[in-house]
N, C-alpha and C positions, 0 to 999 in steps of 0.2 A: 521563449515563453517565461514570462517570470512565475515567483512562486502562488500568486495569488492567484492570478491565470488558469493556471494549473489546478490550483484549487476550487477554482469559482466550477471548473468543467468538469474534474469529478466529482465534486457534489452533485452536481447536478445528474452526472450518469448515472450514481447511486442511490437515487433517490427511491428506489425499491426498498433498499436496507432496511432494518429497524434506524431509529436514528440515533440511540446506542452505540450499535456497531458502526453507523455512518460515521459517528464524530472520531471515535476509537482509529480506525480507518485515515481522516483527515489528520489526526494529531502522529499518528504515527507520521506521516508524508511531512507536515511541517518538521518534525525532528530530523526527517533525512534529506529535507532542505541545508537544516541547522548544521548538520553534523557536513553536510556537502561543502559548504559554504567554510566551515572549520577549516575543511582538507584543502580552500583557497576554490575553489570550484563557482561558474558561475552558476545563476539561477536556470539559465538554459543550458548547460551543460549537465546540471543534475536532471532536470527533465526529460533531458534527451537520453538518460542514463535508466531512466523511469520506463521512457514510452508515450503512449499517447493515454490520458485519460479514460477516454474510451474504452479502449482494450484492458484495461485494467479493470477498470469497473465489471465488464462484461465476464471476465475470469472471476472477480470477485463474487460475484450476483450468481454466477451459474456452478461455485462451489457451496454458497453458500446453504443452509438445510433451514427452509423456512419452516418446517413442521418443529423444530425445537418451540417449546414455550417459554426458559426460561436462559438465561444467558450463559455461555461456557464460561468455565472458572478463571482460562485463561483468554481475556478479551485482547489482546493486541495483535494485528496480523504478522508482525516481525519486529523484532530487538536488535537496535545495535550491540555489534560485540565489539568490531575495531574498526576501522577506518570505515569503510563502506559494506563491510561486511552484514548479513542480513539470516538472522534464523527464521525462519515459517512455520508457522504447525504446518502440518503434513496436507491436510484437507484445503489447502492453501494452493491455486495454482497461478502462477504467476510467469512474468514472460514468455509469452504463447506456449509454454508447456508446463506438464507436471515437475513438480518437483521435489525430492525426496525428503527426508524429516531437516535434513541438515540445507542448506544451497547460498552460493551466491549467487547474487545479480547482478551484473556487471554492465 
């Protein structure tokens, strides 16, 4: 799957989101494209590294707290720190489980 692919299909699953956090969400994915592709990686390989759009959305969408009204201070779902490495807020879960304040995803 290339990276547009990928992107075309969680946008599309996330289309619940605000589209704040939608975009915040895609721009994060595109950098960990970029940063995949850095490390020599291809675009199916970092995808497959991902998972399936779907299930990520679904984790995203069902952590997410639609009762806020106004945006959290920290919009990004994860930062790169090194190579593939990946922090989370906490209220973040990802790769079919919870995961703690710190995590990689490999």
């Amino acid at each position: 799957m290339t990276e547009q692919q990928f992107l075309q299909q969680l946008e599309q699953a996330l289309d619940r989101l605000p589209a704040e956090e939608r975009n915040d969400i895609l721009q994060d994915i595109r950098e960990y494209f970029a940063n995949g592709r850095a490390d020599g990686k291809s675009d199916s390989d970092i995808a497959a590294e991902l998972g399936a759009p779907d299930a990520i959305a679904k984790e995203l969408i069902d952590s997410f707290d639609f009762t806020q009204t106004t945006a959290p201070a920290e919009k990004s779902i994860f930062r790169k720190t090194n190579s593939m490495e990946l922090i989370f807020r906490p209220t973040i879960r990802w790769c079919g489980f919870r995961l703690p304040m710190t995590a990689k995803c490999m």
